[in-house]
The first five atom37 places (N, CA, C, CB, O) and aatype in JSON, in Angstrom:
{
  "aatype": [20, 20, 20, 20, 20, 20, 20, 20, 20, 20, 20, 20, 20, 20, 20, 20, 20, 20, 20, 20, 20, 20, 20, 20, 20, 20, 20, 20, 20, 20, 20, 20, 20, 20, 20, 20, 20, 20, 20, 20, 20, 20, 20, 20, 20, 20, 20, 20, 20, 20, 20, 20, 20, 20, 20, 20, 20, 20, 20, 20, 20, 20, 20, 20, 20, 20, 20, 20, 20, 20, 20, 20, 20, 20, 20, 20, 20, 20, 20, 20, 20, 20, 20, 20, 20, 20, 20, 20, 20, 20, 20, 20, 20, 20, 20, 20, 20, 20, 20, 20, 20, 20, 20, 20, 20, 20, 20, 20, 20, 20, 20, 20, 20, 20, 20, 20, 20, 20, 20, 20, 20, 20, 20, 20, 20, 20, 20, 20, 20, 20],
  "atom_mask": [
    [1, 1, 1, 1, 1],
    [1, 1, 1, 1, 1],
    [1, 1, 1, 1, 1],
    [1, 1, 1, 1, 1],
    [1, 1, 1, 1, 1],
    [1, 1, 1, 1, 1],
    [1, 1, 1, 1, 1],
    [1, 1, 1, 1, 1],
    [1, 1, 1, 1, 1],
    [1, 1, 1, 1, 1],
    [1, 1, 1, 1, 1],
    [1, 1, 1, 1, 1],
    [1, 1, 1, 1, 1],
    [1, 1, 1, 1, 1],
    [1, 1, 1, 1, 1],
    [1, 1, 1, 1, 1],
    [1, 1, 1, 1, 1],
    [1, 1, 1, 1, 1],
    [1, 1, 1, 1, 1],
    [1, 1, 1, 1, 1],
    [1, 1, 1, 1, 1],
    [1, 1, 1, 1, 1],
    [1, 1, 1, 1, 1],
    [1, 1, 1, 1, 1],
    [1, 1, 1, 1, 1],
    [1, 1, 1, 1, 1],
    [1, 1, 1, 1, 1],
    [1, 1, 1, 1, 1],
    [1, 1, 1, 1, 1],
    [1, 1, 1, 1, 1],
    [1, 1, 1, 1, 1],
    [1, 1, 1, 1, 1],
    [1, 1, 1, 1, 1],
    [1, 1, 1, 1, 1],
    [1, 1, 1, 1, 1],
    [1, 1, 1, 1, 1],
    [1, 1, 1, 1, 1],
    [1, 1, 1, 1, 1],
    [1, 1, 1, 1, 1],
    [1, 1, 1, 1, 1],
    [1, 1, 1, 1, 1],
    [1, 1, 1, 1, 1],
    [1, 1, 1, 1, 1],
    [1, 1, 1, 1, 1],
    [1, 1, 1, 1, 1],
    [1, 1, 1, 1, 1],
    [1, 1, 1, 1, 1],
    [1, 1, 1, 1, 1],
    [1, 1, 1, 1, 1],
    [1, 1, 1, 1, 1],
    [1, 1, 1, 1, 1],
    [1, 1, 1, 1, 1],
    [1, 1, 1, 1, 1],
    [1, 1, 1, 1, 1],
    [1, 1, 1, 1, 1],
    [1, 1, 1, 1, 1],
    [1, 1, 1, 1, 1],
    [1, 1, 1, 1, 1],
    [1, 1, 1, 1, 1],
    [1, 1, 1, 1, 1],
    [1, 1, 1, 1, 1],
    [1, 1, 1, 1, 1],
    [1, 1, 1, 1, 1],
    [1, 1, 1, 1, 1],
    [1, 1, 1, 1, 1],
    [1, 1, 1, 1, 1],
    [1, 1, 1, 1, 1],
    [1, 1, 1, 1, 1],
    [1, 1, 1, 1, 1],
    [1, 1, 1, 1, 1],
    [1, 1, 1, 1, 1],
    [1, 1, 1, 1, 1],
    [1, 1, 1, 1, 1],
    [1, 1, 1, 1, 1],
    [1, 1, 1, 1, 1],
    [1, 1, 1, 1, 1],
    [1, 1, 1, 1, 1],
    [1, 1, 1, 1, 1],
    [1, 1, 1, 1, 1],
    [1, 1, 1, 1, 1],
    [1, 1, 1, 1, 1],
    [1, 1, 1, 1, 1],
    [1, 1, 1, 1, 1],
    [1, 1, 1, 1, 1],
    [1, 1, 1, 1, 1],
    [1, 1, 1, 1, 1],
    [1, 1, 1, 1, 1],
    [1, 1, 1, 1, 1],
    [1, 1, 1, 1, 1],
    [1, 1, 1, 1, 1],
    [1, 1, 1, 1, 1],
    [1, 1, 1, 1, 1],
    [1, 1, 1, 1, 1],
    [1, 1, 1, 1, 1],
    [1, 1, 1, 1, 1],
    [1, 1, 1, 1, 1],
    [1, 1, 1, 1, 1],
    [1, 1, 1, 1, 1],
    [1, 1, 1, 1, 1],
    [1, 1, 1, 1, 1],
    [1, 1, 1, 1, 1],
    [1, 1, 1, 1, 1],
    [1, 1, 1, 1, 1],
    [1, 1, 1, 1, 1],
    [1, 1, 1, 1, 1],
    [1, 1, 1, 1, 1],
    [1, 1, 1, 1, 1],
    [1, 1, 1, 1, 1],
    [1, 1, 1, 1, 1],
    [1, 1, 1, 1, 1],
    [1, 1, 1, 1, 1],
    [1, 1, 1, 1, 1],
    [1, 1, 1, 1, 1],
    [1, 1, 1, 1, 1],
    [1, 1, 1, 1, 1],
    [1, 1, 1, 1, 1],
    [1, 1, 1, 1, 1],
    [1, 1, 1, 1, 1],
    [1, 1, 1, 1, 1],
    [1, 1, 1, 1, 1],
    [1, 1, 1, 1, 1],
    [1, 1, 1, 1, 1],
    [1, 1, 1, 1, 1],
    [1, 1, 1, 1, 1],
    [1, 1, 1, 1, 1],
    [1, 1, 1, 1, 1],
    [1, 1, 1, 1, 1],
    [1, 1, 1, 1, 1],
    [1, 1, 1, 1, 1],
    [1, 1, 1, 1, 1]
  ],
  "atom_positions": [
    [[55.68, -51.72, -17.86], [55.09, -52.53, -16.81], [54.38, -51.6, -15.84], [56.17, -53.38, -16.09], [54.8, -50.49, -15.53]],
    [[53.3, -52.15, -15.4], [52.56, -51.59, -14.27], [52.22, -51.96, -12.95], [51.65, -51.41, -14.62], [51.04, -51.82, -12.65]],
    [[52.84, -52.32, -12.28], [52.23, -53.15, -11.09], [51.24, -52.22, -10.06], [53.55, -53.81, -10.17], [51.2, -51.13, -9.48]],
    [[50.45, -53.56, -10.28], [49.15, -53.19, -9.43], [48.99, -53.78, -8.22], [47.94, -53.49, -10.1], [47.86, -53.53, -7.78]],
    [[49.76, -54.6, -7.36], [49.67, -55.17, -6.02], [51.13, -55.31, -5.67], [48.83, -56.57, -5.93], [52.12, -54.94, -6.31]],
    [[51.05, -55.82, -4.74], [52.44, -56.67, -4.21], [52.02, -56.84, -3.13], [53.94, -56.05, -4.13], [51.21, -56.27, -2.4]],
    [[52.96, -58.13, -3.05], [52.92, -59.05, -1.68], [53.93, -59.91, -1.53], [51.73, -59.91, -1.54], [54.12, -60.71, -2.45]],
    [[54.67, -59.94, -0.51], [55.45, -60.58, 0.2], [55.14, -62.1, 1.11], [55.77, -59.58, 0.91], [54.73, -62.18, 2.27]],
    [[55.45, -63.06, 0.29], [55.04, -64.92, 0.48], [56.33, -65.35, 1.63], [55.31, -66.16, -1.54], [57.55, -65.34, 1.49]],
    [[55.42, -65.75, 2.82], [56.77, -66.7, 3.76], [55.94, -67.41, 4.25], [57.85, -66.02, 5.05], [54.8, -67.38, 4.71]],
    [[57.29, -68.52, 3.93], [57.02, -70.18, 3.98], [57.18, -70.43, 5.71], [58.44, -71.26, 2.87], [58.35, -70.42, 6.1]],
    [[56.42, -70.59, 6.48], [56.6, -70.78, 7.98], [56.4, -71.96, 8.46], [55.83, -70.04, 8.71], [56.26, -72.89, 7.67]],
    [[56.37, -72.15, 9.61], [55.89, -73.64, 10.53], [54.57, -73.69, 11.37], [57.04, -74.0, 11.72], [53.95, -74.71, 11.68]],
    [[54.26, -72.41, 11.69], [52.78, -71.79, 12.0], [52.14, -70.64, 11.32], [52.75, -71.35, 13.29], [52.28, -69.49, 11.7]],
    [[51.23, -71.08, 10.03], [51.13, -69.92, 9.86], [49.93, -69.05, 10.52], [51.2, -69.9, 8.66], [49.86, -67.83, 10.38]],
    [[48.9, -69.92, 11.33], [48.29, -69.35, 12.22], [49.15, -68.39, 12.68], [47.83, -70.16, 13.09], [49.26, -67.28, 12.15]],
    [[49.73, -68.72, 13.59], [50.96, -68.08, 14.42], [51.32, -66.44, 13.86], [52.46, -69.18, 14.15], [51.26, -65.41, 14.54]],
    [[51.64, -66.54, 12.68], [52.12, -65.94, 11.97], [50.95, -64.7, 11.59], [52.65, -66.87, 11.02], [51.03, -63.47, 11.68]],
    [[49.85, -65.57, 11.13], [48.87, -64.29, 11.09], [48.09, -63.63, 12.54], [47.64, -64.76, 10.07], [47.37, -62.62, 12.57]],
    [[48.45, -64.49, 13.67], [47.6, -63.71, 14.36], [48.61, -62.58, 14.95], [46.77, -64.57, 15.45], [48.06, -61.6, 15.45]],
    [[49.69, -62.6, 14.93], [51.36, -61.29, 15.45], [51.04, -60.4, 14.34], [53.58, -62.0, 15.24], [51.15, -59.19, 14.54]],
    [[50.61, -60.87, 13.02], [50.57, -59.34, 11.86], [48.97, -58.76, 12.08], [50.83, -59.86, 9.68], [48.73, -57.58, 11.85]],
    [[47.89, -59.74, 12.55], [46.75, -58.65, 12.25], [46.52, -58.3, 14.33], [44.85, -59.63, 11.05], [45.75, -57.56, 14.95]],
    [[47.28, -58.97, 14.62], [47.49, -58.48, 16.51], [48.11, -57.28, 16.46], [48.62, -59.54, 17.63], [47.42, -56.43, 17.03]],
    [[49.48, -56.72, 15.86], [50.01, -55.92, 16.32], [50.41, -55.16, 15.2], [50.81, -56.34, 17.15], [51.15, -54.21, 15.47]],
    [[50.09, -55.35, 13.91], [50.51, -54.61, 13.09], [48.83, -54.35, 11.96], [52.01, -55.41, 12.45], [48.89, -54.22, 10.74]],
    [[48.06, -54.34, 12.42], [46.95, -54.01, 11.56], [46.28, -54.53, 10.36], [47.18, -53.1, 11.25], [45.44, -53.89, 9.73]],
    [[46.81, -56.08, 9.96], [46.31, -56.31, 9.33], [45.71, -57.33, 9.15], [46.71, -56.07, 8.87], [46.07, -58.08, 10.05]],
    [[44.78, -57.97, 8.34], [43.47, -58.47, 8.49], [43.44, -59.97, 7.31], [42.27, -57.03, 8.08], [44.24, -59.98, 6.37]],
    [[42.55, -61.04, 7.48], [42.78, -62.13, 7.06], [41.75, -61.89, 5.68], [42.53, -63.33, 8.2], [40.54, -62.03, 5.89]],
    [[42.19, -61.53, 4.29], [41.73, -61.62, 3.43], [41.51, -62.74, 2.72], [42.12, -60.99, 3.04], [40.49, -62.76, 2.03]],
    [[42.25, -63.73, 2.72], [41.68, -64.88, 2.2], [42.46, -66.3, 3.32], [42.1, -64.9, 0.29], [43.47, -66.23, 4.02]],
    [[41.51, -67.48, 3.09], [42.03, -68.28, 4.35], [41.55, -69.45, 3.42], [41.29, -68.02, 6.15], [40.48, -69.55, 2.81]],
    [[42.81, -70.46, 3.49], [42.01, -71.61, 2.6], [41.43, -73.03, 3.78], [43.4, -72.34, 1.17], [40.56, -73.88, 3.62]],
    [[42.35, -72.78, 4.91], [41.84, -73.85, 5.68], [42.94, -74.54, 5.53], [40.56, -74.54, 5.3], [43.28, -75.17, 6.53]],
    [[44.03, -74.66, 4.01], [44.83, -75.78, 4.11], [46.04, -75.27, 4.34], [44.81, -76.66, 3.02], [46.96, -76.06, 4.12]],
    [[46.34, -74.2, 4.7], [48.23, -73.81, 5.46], [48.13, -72.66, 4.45], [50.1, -75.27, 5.15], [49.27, -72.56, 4.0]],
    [[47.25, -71.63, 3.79], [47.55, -70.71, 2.79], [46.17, -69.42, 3.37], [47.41, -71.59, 0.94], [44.94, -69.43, 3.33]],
    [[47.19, -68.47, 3.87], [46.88, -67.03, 4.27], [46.95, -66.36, 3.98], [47.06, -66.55, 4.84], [48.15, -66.08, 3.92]],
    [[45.86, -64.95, 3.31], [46.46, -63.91, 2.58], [45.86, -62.92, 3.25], [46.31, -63.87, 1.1], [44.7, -62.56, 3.05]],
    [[46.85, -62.31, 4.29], [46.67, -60.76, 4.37], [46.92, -59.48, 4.48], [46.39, -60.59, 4.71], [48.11, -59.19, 4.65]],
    [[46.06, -58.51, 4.43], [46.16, -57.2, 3.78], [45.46, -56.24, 4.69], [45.54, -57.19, 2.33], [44.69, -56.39, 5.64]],
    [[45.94, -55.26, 4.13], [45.61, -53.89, 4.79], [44.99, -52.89, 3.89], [46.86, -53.25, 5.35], [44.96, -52.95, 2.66]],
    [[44.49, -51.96, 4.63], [43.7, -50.66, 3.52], [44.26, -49.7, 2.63], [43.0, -49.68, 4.25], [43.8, -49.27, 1.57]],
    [[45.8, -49.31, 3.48], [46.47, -49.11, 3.2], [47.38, -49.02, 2.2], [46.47, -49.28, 3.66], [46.75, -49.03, 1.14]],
    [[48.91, -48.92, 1.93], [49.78, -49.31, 0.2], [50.44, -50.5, 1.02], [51.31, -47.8, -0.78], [51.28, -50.96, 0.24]],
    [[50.49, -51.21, 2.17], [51.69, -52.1, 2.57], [50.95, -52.98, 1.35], [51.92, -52.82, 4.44], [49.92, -52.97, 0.67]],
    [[52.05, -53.65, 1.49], [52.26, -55.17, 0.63], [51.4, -56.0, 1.38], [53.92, -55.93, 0.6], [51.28, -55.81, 2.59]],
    [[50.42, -57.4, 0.47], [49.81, -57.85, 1.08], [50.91, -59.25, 1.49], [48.48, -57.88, 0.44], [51.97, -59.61, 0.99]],
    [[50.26, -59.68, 2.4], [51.46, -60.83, 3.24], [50.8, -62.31, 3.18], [51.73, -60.41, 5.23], [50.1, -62.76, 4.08]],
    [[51.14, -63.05, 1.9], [51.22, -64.63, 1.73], [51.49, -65.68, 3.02], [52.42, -64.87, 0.72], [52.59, -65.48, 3.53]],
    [[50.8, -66.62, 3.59], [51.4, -67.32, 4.73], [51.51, -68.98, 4.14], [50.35, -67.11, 6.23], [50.52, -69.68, 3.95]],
    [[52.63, -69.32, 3.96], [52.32, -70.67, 3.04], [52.87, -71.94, 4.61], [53.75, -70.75, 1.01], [54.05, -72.23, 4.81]],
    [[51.87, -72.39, 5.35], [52.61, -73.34, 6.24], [52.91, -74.25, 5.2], [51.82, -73.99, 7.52], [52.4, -74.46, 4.1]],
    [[54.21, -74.92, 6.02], [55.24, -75.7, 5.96], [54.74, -77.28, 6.42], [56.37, -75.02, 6.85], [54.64, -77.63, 7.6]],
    [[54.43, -78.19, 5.16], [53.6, -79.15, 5.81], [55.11, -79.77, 6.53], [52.49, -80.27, 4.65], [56.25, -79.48, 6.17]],
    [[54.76, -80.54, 7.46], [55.89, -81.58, 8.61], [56.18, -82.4, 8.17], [55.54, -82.22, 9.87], [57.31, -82.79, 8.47]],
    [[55.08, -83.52, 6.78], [56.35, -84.35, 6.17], [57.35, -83.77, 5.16], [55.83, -85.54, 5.45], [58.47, -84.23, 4.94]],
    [[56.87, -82.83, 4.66], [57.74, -82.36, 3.22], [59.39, -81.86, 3.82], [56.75, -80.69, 2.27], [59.65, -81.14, 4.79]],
    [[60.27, -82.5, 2.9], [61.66, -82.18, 3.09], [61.57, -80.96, 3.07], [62.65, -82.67, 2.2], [60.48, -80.41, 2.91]],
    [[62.88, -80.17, 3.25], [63.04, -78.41, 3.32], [63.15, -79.19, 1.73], [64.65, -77.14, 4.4], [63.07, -80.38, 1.42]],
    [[63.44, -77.63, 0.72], [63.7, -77.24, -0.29], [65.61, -77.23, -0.23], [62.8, -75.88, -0.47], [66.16, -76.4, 0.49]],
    [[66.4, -78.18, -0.99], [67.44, -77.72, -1.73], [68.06, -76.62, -1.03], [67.03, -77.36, -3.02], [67.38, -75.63, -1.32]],
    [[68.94, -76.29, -0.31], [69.75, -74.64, -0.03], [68.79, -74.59, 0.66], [70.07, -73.24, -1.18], [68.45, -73.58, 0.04]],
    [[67.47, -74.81, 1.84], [66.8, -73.87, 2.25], [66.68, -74.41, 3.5], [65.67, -73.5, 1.53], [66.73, -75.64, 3.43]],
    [[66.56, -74.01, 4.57], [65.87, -74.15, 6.14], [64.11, -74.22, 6.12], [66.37, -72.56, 7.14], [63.18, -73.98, 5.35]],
    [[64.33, -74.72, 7.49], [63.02, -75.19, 8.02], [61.95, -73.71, 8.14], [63.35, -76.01, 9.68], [60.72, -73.75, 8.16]],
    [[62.76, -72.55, 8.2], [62.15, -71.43, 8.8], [62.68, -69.91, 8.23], [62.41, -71.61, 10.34], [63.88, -69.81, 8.48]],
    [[62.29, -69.0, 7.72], [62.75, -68.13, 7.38], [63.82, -67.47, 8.0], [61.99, -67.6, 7.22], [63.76, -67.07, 9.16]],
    [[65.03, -67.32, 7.11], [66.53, -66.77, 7.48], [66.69, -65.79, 6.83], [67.72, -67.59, 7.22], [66.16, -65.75, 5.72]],
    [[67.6, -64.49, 7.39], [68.09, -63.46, 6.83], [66.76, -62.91, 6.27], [69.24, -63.77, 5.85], [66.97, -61.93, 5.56]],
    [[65.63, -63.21, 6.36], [64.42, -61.98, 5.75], [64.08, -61.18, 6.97], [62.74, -62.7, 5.07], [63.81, -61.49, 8.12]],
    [[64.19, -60.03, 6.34], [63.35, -58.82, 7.1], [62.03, -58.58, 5.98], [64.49, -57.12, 7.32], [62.01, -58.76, 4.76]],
    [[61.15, -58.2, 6.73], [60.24, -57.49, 6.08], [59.83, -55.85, 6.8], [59.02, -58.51, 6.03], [59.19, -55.62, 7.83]],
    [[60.39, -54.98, 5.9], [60.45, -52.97, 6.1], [58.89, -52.75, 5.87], [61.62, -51.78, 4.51], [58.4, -53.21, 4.83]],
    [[58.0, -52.0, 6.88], [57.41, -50.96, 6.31], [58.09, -49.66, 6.76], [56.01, -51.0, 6.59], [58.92, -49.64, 7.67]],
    [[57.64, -48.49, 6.03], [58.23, -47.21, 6.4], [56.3, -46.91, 6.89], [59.3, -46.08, 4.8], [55.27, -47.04, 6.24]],
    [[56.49, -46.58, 7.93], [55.12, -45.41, 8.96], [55.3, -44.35, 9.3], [54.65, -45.69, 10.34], [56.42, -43.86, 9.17]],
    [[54.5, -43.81, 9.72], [54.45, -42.44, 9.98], [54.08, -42.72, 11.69], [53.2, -41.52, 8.89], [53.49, -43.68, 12.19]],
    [[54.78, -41.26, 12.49], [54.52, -41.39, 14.04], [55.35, -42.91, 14.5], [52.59, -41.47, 14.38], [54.68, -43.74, 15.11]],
    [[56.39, -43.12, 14.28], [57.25, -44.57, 14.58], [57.07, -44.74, 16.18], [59.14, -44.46, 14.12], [56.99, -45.78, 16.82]],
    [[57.04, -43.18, 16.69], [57.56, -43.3, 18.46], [56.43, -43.43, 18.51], [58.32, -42.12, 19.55], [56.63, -44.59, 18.9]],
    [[55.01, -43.35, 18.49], [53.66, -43.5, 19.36], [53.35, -44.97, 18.52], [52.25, -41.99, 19.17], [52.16, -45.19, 18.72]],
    [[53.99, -46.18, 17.59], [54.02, -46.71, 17.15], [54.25, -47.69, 18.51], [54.59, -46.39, 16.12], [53.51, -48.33, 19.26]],
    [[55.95, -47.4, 18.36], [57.15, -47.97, 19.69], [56.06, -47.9, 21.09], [58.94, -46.52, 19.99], [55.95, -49.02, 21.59]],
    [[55.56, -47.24, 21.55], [55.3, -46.61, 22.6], [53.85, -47.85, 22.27], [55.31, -44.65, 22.64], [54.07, -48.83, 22.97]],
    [[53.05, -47.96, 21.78], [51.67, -48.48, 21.37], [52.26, -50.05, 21.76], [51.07, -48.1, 19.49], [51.77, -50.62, 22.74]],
    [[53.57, -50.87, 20.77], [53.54, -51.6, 20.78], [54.31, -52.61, 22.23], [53.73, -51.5, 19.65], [54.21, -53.77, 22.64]],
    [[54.91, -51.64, 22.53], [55.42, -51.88, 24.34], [53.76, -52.05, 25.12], [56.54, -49.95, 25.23], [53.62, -53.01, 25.87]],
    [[53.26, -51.66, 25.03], [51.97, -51.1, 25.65], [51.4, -52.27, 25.67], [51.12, -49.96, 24.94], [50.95, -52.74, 26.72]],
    [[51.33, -52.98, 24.37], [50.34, -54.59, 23.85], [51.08, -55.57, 24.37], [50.17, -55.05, 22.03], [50.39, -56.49, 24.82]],
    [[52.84, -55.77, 24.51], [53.6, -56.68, 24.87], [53.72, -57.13, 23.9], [53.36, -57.4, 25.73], [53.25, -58.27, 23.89]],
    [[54.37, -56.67, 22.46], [54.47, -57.11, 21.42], [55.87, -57.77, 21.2], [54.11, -56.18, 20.63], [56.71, -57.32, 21.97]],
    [[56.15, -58.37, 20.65], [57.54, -59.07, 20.81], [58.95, -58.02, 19.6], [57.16, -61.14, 20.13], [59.47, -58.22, 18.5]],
    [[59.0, -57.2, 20.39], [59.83, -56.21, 19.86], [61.7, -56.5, 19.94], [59.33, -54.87, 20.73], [62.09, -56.94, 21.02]],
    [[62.23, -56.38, 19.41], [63.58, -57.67, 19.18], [64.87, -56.47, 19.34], [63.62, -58.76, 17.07], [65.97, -56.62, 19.86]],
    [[64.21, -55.13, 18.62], [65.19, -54.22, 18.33], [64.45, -53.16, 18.79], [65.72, -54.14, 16.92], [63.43, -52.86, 18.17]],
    [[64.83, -52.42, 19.97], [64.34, -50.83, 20.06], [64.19, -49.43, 19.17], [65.04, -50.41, 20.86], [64.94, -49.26, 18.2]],
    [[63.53, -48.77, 19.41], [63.55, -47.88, 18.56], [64.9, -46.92, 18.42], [62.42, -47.23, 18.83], [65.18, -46.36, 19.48]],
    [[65.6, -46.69, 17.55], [66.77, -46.51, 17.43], [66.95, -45.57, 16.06], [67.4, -47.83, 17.48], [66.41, -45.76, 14.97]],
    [[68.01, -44.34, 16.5], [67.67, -43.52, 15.2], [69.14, -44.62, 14.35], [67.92, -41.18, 15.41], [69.88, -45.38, 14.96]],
    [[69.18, -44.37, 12.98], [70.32, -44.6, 12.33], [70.92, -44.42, 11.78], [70.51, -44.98, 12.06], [70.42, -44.68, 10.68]],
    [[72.41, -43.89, 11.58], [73.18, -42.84, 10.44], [72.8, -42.03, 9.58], [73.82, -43.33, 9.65], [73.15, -40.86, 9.44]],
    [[71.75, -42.87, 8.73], [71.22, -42.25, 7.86], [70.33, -41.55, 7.61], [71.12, -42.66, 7.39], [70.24, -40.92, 6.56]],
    [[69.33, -41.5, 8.72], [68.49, -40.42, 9.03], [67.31, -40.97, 9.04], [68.55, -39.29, 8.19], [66.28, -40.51, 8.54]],
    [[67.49, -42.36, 9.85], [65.63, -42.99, 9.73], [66.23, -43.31, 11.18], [64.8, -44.69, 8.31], [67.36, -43.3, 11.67]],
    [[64.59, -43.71, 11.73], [64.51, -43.89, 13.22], [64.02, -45.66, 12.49], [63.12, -42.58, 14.41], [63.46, -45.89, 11.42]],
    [[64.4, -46.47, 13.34], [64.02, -48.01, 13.3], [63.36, -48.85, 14.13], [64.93, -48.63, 13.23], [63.95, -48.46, 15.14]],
    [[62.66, -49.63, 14.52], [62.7, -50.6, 15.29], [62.13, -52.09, 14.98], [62.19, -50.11, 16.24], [61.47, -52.22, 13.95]],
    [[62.34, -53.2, 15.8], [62.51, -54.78, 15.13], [61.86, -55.37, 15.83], [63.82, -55.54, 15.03], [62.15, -55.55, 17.01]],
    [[60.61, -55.89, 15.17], [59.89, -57.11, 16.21], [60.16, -58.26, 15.27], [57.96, -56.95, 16.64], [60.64, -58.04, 14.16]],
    [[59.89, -59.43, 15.68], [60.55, -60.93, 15.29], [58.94, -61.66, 15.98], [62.55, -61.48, 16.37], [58.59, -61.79, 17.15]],
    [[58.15, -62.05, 14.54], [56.8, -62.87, 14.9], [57.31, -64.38, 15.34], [55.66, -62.97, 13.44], [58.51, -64.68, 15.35]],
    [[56.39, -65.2, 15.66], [56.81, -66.58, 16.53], [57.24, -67.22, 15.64], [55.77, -67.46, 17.3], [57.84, -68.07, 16.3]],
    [[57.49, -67.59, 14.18], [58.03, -68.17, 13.3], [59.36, -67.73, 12.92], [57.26, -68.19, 12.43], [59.97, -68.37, 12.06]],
    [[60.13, -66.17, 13.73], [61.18, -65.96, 13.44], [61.3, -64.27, 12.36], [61.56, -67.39, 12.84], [62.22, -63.46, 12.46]],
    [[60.35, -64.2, 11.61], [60.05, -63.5, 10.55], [60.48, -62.07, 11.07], [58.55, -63.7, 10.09], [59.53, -61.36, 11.41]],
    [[61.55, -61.61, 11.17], [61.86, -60.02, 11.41], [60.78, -59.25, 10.87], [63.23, -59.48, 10.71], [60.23, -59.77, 9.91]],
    [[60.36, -58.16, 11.24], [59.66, -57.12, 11.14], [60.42, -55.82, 11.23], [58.72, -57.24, 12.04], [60.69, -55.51, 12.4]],
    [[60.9, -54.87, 10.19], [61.42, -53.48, 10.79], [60.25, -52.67, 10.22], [63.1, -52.9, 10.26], [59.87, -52.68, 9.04]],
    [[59.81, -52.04, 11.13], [59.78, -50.41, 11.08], [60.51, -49.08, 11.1], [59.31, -50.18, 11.75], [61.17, -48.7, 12.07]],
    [[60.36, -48.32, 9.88], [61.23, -47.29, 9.47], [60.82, -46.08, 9.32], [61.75, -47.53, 8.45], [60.36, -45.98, 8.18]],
    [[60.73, -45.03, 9.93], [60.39, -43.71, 9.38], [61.87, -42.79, 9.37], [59.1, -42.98, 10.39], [62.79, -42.93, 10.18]],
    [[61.82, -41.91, 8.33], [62.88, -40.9, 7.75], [62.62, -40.17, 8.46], [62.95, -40.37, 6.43], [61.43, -40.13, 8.78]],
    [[63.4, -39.36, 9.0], [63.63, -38.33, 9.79], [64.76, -37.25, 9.29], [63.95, -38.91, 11.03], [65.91, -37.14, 9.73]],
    [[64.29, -36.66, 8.51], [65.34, -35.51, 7.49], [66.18, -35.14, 8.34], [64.7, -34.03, 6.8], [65.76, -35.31, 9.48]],
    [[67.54, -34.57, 8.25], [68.7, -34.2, 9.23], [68.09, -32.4, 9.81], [70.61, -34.22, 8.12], [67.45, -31.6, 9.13]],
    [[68.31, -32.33, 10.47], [68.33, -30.6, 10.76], [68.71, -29.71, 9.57], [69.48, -30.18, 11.94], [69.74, -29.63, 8.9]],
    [[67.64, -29.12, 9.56], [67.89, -28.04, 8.68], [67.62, -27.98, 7.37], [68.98, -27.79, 8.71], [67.45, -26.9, 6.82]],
    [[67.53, -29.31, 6.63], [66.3, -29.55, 5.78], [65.79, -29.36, 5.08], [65.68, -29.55, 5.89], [64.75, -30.0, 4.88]]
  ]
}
């Protein structure tokens, strides 16, 4: 197998909403737009491109599922995390979790777009000595 893309699909309640917090504060840009609740966008970059499927208002939830995305995070790993942190305080970005190193040797931090959709940012930070 070879994969040649990837992208990460969430089912929201705005997905306007939704795309204007990822190409507002995280860089990326509206590659395809159908007009009818279906958003696809992407970056220049290797991130994953990001599916926006709104949630029409009559349709029941799905079986086992909520109105709104639960328990998903979506990780990129970046480079420069603190002038990242520092950039996105700066815009008034809706940042949920501070930048924070963690056991394991990555620095983190958590914004949460208006539909709920966690966002972490991750860069590795090798231990001393290295």
């Amino acid at each position: 197998m070879n994969i040649t893309a990837s992208a990460v699909t969430l089912h929201v309640e705005d997905a306007a909403a939704s795309s204007a917090f990822f190409t507002g504060h995280l860089g990326f840009r509206e590659v395809v737009s159908s007009g009818e609740g279906y958003l696809c966008l992407g970056r220049d970059d290797d991130a994953a491109d990001i599916v926006l499927l709104q949630r029409s208002a009559e349709a029941p939830p799905e079986p086992g599922r909520g109105r709104g995305p639960r328990n998903v995070t979506v990780t990129f790993t970046v480079t420069a995390i603190a002038d990242e942190y520092l950039r996105l305080r700066r815009e008034n970005a809706p940042i949920s979790t501070p930048l924070h190193p963690k056991p394991w040797g990555e620095w983190a931090l958590q914004l949460t777009d208006p539909n709920g959709v966690v966002v972490e940012l991750v860069e590795w930070a090798p231990p001393a000595g290295a």
